[in-house]
C-alpha positions as CSV (number, residue, x, y, z in Angstrom):
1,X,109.5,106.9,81.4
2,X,112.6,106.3,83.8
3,X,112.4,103.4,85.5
4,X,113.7,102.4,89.7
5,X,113.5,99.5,90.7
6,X,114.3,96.6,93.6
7,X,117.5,94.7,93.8
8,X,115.1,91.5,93.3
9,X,112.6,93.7,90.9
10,X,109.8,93.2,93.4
11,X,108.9,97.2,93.5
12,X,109.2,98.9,90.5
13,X,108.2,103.3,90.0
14,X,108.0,104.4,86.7
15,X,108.6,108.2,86.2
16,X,105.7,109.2,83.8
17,X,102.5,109.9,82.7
18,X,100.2,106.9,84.3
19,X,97.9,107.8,81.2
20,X,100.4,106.0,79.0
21,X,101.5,102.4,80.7
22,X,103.1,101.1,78.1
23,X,105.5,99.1,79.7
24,X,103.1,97.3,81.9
25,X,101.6,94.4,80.2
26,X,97.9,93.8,79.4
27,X,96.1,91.9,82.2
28,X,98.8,91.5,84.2
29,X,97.9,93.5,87.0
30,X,95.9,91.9,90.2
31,X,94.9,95.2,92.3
32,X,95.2,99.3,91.1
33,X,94.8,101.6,94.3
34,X,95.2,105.0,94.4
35,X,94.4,108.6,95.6
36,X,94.4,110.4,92.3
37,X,94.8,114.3,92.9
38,X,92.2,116.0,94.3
39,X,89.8,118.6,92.7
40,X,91.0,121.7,94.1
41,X,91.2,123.9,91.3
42,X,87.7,125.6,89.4
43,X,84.5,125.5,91.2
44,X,81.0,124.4,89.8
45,X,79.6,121.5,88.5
46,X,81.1,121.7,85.3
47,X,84.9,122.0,86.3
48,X,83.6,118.9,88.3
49,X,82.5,117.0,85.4
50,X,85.6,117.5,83.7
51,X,87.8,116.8,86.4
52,X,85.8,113.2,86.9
53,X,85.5,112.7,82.9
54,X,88.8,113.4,82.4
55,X,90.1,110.5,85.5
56,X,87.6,108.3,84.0
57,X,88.2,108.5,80.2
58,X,91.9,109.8,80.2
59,X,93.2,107.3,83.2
60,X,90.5,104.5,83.4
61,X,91.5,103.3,79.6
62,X,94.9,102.3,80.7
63,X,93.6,101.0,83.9
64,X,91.6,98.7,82.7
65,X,93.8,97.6,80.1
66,X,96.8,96.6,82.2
67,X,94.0,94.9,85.2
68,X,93.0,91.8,85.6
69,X,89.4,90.7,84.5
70,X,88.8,89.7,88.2
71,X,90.8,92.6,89.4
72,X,90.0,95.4,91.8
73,X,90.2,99.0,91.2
74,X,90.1,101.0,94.6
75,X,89.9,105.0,94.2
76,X,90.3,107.2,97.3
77,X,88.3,110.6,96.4
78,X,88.1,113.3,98.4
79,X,84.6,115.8,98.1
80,X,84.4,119.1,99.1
81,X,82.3,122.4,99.4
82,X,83.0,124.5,96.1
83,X,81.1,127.5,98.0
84,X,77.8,126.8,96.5
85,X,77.3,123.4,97.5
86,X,78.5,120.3,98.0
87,X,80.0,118.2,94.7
88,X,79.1,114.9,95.1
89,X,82.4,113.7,93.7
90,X,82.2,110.4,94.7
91,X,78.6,110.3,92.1
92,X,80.3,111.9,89.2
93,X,83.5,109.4,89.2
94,X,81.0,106.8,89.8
95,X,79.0,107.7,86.9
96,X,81.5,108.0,84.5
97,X,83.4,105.0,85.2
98,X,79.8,103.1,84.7
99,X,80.0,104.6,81.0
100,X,83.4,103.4,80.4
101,X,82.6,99.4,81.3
102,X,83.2,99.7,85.0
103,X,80.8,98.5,88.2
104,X,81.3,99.9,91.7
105,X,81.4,97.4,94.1
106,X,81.9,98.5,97.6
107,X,81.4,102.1,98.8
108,X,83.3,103.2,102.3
109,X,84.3,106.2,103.9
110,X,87.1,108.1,105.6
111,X,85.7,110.8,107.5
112,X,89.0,113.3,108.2
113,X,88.7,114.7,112.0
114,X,90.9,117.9,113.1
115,X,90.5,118.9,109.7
116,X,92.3,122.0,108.2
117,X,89.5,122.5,105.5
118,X,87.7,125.8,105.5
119,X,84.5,123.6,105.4
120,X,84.6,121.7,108.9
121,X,83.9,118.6,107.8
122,X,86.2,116.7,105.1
123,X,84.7,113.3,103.2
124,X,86.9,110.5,101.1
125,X,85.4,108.1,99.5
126,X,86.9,105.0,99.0
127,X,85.5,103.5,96.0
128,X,85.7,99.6,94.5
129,X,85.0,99.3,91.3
130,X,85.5,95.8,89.0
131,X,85.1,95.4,84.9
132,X,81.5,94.4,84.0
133,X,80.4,91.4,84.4
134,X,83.2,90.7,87.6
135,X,80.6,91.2,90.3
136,X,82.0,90.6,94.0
137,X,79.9,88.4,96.2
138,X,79.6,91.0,99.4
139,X,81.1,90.8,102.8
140,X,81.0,91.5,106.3
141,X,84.0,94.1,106.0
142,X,82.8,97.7,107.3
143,X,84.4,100.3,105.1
144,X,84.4,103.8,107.4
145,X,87.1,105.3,109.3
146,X,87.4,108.4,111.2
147,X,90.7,109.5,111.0
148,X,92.9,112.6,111.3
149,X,95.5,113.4,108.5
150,X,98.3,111.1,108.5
151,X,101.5,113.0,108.7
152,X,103.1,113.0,105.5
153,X,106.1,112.2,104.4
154,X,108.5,115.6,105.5
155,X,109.7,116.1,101.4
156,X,106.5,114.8,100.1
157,X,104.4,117.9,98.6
158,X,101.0,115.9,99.1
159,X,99.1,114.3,101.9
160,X,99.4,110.6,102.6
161,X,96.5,108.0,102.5
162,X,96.3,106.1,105.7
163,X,97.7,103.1,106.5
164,X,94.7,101.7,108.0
165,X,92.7,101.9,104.3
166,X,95.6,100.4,102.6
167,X,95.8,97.3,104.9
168,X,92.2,97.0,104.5
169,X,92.2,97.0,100.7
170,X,94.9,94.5,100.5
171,X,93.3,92.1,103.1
172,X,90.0,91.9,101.2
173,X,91.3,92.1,97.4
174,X,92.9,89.6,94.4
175,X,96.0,88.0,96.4
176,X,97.8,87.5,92.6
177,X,99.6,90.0,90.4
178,X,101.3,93.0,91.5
179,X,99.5,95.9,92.8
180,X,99.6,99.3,91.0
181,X,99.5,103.1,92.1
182,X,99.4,105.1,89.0
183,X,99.6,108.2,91.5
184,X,102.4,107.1,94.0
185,X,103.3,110.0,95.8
186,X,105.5,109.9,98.3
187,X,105.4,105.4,97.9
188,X,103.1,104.7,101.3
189,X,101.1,102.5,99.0
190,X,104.1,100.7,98.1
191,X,105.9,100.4,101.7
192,X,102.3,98.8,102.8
193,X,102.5,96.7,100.0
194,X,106.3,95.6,100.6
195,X,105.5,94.5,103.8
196,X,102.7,92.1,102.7
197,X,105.5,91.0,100.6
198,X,104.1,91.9,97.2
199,X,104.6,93.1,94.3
200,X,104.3,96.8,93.1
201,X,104.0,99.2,90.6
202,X,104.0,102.7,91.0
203,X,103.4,105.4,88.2
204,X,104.3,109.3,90.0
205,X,104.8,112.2,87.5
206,X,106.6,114.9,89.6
207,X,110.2,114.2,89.6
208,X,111.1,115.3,93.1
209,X,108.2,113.1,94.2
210,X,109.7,110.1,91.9
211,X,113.2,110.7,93.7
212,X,111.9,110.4,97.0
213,X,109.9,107.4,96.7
214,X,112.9,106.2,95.1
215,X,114.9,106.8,98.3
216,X,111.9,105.8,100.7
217,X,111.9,102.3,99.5
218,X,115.4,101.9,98.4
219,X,114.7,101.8,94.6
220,X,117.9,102.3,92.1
221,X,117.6,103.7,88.5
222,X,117.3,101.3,85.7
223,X,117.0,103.0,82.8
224,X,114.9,105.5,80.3
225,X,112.0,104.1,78.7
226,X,110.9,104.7,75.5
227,X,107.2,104.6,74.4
228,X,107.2,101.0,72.7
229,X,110.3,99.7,74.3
């Protein structure tokens, strides 16, 4: 992994794998949100089952690893029309994540308007999920939001995740321990976060993307990380 980082070491981005977080240390970590890739590729329930397996089982054993025990994982996962029907993504991730010792939580939703989606209307999920056995007592917080695309970043090859659902999570999750984005993308997770005057961890694999979150949130290279260092 190559490492960037803050002049104080407040925001740190790891170029890498986030299936391998290695230099993050166990428990240590107060909030994980992200907007892992979509499915977009394969059609049918079966590619959808592996796509969901493979976030749960191949990702979600690090995550819980380097959380908290009290703290929050929030997913942002989009569904779609695979031409036969609709997936039910948000169900499959759900279930999953229930088999590899995680509870969800809260359920809310971000309901895209103007969409440029063949299907005319685009759900997200936003899913909370906590270990087992770290219930949250419920609140009067309304999760829904209909929103258009935020405009992205102009070099970032992915949409952004509004700012509005980020504020949100961070206003009504653990206050302690750094918060994590094991898919960072262009940083927007990691700019809201700054501003709340937190720490952050961010995890992106492309290297373009890693460069220009890098330059988004004024993050120098450190150094070349090797697994066990």
């Amino acid at each position: 992994m190559t490492l960037y980082e803050s002049r104080d070491g407040r925001l740190r981005l790891f170029r890498g794998d986030s299936r391998h977080l290695h230099p993050i240390v166990s428990g240590s970590v107060g909030v994980i949100l992200t907007s892992p890739p979509y499915w977009v590729r394969g059609r049918g329930r079966r590619s959808a089952e592996r796509y969901a397996r493979d976030l749960a089982v191949g990702f979600g054993r690090e995550w819980k690893r380097v959380l908290a025990p009290d703290g929050d994982l929030w997913l942002m996962i989009g569904d779609r029309h695979d031409g036969v029907e609709w997936v039910g993504m948000d169900a499959l991730v759900t279930g999953w994540l229930r088999r590899a010792g995680w509870r969800l939580q809260s359920r809310g939703f971000w309901l895209q308007t103007r969409s440029r989606e063949r299907w005319d209307s685009r759900v997200n999920y936003l899913l909370r999920f906590r270990k087992a056995g770290q219930a949250v007592r419920p609140r009067g917080t309304t999760l829904g939001w209909m929103l258009p695309l935020p405009r992205s970043h102009p070099e970032s090859l992915w949409d952004a995740i509004p700012e509005p659902l980020v504020r949100t999570v961070l206003e009504t999750s653990k206050k302690r321990g750094p918060v994590l984005d094991p898919f960072a993308g262009s940083g927007t997770v990691g700019r809201i976060t700054a501003s709340y005057g937190r720490d952050w961890i961010g995890v992106e694999r492309d290297p373009l993307m890693a460069r220009v979150t890098a330059r988004r949130l004024r993050l120098r290279l450190r150094r070349v990380l090797r697994p066990g260092a």
